[in-house]
C-alpha positions in Angstrom: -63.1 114.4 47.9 -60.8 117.3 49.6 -57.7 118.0 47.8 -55.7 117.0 50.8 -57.1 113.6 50.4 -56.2 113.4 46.7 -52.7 114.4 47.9 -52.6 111.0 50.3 -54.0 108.8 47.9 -51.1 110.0 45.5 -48.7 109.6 48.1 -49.9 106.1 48.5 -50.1 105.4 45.3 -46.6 106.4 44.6 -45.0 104.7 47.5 -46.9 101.4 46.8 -45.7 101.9 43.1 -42.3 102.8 43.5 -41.7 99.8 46.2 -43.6 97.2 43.7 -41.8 98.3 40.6 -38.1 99.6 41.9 -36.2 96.2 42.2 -37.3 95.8 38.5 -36.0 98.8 37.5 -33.2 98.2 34.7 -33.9 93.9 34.1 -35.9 94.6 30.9 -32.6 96.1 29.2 -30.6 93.2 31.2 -33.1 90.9 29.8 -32.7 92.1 25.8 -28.4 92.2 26.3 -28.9 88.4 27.6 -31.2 87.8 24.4 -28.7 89.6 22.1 -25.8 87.4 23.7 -27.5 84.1 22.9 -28.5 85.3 19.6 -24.8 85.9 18.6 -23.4 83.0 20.0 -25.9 80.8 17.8 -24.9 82.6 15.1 -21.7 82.0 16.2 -22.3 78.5 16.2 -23.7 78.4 13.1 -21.4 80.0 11.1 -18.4 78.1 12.5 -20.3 74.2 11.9 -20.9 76.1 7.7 -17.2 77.0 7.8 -16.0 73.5 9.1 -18.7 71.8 6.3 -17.5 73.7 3.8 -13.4 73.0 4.9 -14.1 69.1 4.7 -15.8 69.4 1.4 -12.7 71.0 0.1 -10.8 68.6 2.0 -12.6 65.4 1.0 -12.6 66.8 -2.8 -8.8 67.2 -2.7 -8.7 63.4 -1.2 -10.5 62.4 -4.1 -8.7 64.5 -6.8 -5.1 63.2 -5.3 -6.5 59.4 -5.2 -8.5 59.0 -8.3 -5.4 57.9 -10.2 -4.1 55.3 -7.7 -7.7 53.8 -8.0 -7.0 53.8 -12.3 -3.5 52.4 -12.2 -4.1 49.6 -9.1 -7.9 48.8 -9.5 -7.8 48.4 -13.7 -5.4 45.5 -13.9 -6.2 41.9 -13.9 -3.8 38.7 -12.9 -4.0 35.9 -14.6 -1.0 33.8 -13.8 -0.3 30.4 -15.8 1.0 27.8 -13.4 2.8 24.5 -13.9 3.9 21.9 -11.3 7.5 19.6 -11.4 7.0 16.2 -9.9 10.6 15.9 -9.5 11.2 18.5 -7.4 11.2 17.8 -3.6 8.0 20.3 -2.7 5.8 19.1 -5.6 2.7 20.4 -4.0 3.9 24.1 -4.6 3.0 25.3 -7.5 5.3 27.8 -9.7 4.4 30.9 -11.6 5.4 30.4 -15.2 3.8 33.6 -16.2 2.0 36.7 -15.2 -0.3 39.0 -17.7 -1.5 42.2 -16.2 -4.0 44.0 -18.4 -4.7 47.9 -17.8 -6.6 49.9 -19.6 -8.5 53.2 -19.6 -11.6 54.6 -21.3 -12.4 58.2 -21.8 -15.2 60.1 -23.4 -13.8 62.5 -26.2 -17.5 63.7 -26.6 -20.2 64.0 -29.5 -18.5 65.5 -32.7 -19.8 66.4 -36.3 -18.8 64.0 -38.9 -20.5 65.8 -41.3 -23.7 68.4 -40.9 -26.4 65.5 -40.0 -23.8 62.7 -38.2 -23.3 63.4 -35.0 -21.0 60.9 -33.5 -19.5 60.3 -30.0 -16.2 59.7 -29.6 -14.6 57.1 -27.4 -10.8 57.0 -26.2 -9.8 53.5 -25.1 -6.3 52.8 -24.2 -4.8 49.4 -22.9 -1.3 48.2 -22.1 -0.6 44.2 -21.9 2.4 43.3 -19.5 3.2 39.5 -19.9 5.9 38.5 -17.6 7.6 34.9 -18.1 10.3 32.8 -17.6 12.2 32.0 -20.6 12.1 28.0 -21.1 15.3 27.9 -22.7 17.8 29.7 -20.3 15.3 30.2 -17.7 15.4 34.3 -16.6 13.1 36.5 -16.8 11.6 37.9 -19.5 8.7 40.6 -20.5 6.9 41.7 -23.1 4.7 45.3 -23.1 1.7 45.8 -25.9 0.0 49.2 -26.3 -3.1 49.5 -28.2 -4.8 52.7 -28.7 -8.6 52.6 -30.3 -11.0 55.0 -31.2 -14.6 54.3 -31.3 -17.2 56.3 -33.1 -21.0 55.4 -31.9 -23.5 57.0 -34.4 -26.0 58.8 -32.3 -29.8 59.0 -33.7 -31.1 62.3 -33.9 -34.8 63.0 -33.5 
């Protein structure tokens, strides 16, 4: 081939290069900020739904921490009034409290202690407090009466 038609075939070359590949001149680095923008907005995402998690957790574990001795004072006691009807009175059907006895009590584990160097014994706080409210047969107000009792129980635990 002559030199001259090398130099055309270049030519063509180049123009039917530079018209095919021009317009995409620059989209590969638009292309990798797009892919970086996506990436950091999921990571976005992610970070923020870890921080919110990790908030509630906190949140619910404070709920729980503030609650947990409503739940021991209200759920621990038991009712058991004593009831007695009049006849004479005009709304016999009712019936009338003559006493109320509410029971609470509250058992913790003191843990496993040494009694001596081969009895190991667990130790177990229990705590109660008897309310008996009443109406007084002879001048007929109110009256209460309040129990403690304390108890500590040793459980021998078998070692092996």
């Amino acid at each position: 081939m002559a030199e001259t038609d090398e130099e055309q075939l270049d030519l063509m070359l180049r123009d039917f290069l530079a018209e095919t590949l021009n317009p995409k001149l620059g989209s590969a680095e638009r292309h990798f900020r797009q892919h970086l923008e996506i990436q950091r907005r999921a990571a976005w995402r992610q970070r923020a739904w870890l921080m919110g998690a990790f908030i509630s957790g906190i949140a619910a574990s404070v709920a729980v921490l503030w609650a947990s001795p409503l739940f021991k004072t209200m759920g621990s006691g038991t009712r058991s009034p004593i009831v007695k009807t009049d006849e004479h009175l005009p709304n016999a059907n009712l019936i009338h409290p003559v006493a109320e006895q509410v029971v609470q009590t509250r058992t913790t584990d003191e843990g496993v202690f040494m009694l001596d160097d081969n009895t190991p014994v667990r130790v177990v706080h229990r705590q109660s407090l008897e309310k008996t409210r009443y109406l007084d047969r002879n001048d007929g107000g109110p009256s209460q009466t309040v129990r403690p009792k304390d108890d500590l129980v040793l459980i021998k635990l078998t070692t092996y």
